[in-house]
C-alpha positions as MATLAB code, in Angstrom:
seq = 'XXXXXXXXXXXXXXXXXXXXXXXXXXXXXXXXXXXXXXXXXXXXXXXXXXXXXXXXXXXXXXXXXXXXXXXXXXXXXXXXXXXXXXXXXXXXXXXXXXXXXXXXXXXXXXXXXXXXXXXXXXXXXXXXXXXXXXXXXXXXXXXXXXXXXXXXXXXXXXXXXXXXXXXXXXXXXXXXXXXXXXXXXXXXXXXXXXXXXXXXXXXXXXXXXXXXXXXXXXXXXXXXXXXXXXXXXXXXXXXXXXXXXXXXXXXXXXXXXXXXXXXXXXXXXXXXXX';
ca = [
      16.126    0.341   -2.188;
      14.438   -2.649   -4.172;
      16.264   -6.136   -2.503;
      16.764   -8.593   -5.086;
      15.273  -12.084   -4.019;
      16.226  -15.559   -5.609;
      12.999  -16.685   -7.222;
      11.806  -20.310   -5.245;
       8.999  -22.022   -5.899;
       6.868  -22.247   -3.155;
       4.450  -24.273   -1.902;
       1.723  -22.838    0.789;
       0.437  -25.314    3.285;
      -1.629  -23.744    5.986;
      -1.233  -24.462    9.688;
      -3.806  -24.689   12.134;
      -6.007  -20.698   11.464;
      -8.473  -18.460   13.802;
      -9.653  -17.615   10.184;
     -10.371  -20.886    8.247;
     -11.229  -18.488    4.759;
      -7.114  -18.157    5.022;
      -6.354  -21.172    3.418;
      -5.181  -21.132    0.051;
      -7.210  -24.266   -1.397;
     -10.981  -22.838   -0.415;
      -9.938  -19.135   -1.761;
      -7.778  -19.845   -5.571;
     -11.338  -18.854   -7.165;
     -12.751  -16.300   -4.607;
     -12.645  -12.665   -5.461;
     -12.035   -9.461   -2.997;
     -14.978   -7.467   -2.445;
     -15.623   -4.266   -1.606;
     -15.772   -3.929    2.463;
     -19.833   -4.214    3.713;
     -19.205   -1.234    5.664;
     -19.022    1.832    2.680;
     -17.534    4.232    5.543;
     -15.387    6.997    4.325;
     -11.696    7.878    6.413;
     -10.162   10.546    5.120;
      -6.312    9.911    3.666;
      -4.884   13.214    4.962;
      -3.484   13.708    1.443;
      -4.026   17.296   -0.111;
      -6.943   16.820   -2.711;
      -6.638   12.956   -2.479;
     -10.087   12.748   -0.639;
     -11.662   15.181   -3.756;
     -10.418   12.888   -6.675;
     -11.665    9.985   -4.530;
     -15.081   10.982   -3.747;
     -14.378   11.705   -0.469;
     -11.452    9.423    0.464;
     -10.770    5.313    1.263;
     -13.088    2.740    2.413;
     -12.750    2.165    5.864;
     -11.360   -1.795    5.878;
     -10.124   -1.404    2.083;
      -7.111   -2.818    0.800;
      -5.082   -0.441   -1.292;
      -2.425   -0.436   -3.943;
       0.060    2.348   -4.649;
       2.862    1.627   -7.217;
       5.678    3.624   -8.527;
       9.200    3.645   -9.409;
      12.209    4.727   -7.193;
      11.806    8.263   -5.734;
       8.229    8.545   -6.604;
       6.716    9.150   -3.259;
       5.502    5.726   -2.309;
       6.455    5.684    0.894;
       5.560    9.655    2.021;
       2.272    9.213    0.798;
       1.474    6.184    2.696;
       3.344    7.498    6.292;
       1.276   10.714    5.549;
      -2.027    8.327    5.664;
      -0.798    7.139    8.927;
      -0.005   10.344   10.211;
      -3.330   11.673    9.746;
      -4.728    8.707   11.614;
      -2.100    9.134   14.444;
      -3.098   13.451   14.956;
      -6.642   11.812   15.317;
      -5.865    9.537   17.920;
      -5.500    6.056   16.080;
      -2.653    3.972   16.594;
      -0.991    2.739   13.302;
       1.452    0.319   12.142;
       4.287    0.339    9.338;
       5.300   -3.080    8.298;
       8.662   -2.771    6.228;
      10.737   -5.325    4.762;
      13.324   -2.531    3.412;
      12.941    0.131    5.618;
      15.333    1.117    8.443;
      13.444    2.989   11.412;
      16.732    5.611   12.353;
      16.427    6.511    8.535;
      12.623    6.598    8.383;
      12.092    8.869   11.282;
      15.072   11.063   10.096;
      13.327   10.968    6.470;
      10.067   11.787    7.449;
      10.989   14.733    9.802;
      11.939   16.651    6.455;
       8.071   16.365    5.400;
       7.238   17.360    9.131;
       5.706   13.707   10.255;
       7.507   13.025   13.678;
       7.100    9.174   13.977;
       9.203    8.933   17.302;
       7.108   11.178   18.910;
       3.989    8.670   18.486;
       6.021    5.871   19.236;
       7.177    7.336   22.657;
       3.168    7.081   22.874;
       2.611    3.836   21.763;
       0.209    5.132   19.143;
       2.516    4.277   16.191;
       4.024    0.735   15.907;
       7.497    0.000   13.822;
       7.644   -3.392   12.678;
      10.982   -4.591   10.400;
       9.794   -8.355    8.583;
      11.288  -10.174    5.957;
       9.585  -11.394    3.413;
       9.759  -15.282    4.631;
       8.272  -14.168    8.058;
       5.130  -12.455    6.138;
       4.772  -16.212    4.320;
       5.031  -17.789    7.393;
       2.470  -15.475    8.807;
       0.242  -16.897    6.245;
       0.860  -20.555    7.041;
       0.186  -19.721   10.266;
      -3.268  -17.835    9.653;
      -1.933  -14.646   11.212;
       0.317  -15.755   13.997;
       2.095  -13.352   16.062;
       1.521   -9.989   13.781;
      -2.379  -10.908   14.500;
      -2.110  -10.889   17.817;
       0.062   -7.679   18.190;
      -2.785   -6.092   15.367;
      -5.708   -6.879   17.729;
      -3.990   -6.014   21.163;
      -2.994   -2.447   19.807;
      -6.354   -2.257   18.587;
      -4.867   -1.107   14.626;
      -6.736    0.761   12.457;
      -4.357    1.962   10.066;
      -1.697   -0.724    8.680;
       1.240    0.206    6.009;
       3.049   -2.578    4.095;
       5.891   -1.624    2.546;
       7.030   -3.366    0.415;
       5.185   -6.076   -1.322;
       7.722   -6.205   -4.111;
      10.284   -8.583   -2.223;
       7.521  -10.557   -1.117;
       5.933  -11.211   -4.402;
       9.817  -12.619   -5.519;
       9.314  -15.352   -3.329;
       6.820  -16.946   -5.771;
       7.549  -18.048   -9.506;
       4.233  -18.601  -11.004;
       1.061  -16.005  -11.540;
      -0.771  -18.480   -9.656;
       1.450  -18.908   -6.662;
       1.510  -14.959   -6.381;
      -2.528  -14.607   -6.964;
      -2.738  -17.199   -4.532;
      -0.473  -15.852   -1.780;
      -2.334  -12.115   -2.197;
      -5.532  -13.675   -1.628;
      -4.302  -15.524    1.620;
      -2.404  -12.218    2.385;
      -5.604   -9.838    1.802;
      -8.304  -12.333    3.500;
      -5.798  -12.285    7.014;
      -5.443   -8.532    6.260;
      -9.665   -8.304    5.777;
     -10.143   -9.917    9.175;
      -7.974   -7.559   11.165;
     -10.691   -4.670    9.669;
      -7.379   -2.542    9.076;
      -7.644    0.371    6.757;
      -4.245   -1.068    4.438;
      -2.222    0.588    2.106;
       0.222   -1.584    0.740;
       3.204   -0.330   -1.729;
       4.873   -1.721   -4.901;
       7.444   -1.158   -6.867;
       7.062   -0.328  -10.452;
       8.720    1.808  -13.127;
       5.643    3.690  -14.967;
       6.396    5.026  -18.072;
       4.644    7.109  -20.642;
       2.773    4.056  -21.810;
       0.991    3.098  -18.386;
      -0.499    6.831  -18.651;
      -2.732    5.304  -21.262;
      -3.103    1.333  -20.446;
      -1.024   -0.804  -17.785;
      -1.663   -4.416  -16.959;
      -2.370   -5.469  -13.798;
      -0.551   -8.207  -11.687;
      -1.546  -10.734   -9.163;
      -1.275   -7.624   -6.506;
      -3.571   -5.349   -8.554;
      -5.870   -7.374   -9.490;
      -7.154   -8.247   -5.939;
      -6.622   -5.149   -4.542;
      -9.436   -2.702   -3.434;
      -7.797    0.364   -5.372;
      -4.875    0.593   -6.965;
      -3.268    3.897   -7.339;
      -0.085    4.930   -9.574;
       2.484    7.395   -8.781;
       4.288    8.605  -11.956;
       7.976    9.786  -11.878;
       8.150   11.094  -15.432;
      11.063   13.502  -16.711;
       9.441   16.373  -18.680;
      11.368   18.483  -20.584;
      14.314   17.106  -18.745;
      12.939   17.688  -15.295;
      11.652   14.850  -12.821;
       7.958   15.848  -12.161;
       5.547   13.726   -9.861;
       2.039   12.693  -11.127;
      -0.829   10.812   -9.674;
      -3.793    8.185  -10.663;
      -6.241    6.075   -9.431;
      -6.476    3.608  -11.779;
      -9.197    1.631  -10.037;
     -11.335    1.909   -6.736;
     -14.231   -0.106   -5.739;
     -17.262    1.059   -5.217;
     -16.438    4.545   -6.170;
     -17.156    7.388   -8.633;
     -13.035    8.645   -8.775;
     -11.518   10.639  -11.416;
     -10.363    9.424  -14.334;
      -7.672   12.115  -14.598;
      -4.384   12.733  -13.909;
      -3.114   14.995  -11.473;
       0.674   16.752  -10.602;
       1.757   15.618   -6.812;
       4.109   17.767   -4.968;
       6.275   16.667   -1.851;
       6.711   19.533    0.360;
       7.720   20.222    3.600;
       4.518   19.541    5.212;
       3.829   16.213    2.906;
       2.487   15.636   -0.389;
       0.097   18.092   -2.072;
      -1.606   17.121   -4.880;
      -3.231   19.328   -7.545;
      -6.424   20.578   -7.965;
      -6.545   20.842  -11.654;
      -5.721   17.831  -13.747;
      -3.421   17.782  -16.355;
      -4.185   18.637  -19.832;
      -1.943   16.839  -21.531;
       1.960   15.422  -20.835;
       4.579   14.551  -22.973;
       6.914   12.485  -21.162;
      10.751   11.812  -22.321;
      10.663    8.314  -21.499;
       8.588    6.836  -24.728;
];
């Protein structure tokens, strides 16, 4: 459920780094770039790695946004999960999130997170949003260190949305995602981070993007649209660097093992929500 924050400006001043790049006063002009290293890792998503030409950029920073119920969450633990049957251990950063109601959550799709935890292969960590800005400040601090002792590969943050309150201004928020991604970039994590958004009919043809989606890697949207009075579940990629993706739209389906998403594309949809 989406926490309401009291707005506060905020003013980043950055402690002593390991990754100088981090502060915000060399980076308010710098762009994100694609990763150097173009290797494919596959999502674990039904279809995902087809629409994508063949799945994420190993080291990419992605975006998925959606309203309430969408899938946000499923689709990134199923990412995970793919990484954990293959031996990586994984981390799920939440700031929402409780882990007794994850794990009992996820068991329904068939992901058993306390099973890889018993292992040490999958890593639970509950933040609020003023310890992620302090983790800025601080270059990395203690969520580095954990990242590189594990040995990470795959890192969920979910999500951003309370984070993003913290900051009035465009500029504050564009500023704190670029510190945010360029500690994230270091730690050569494959990231999905989540956001939530309401998508209506409207963003099917043009959506705006924010501080978040601008920076991003890829940013893909999860629609939640009622057709013909029934809640249906519909995919995008709006943008990903570096690669030939579809353009097209696609149904998504959350079954008991996970999401599926469709082959086919859609043809056309006409939402109720104009």
């Amino acid at each position: 459920m989406k926490t309401k924050k009291k707005k506060v400006k905020v003013a980043i001043k950055v402690k002593k780094s390991k990754h100088p790049k981090s502060k915000i006063s060399s980076i308010k002009n710098k762009k994100c770039v694609q990763p150097r290293n173009s290797e494919r890792i596959p999502s674990g998503i039904s279809n995902f790695d087809t629409i994508t030409d063949g799945g994420l950029t190993r080291g990419s920073v992605n975006l998925i946004v959606g309203g309430a119920g969408s899938g946000k969450t499923i689709f990134s633990i199923q990412f995970l999960y793919s990484g954990l049957k293959n031996g990586e251990t994984c981390m799920y950063l939440t700031f929402e999130e409780k882990k007794d109601d994850l794990y009992r959550n996820m068991l329904k799709v068939g992901f058993d997170l306390r099973k890889y935890e018993d292992s040490g292969k999958f890593i639970f960590v509950e933040y609020t949003p003023e310890q992620v800005k302090t983790m800025i400040e601080e270059g990395g601090g203690t969520l580095e260190s954990m990242v590189s002792k594990k040995n990470i590969s795959r890192l969920v943050i979910d999500s951003v949305t309370s984070f993003e309150l913290l900051f009035e201004s465009e500029l504050e928020k564009r500023e704190a995602a670029l510190a945010l991604f360029d500690i994230i970039k270091a730690w050569k994590c494959t990231t999905f981070l989540t956001t939530e958004k309401e998508l209506s009919i409207n963003e099917l043809i043009s959506g705006s993007e924010s501080a978040m989606e601008f920076e991003v890697d890829s940013v893909i949207l999860i629609f939640y649209l009622r057709l013909n009075g029934i809640r249906n579940r519909m995919i995008e990629v709006l943008k990903m660097r570096g690669t030939k993706h579809s353009r097209r739209i696609y149904s998504m389906e959350i079954t008991e093992e996970g999401i599926k998403i469709s082959k086919n594309p859609e043809k056309s949809i006409k939402s109720d929500l104009i």
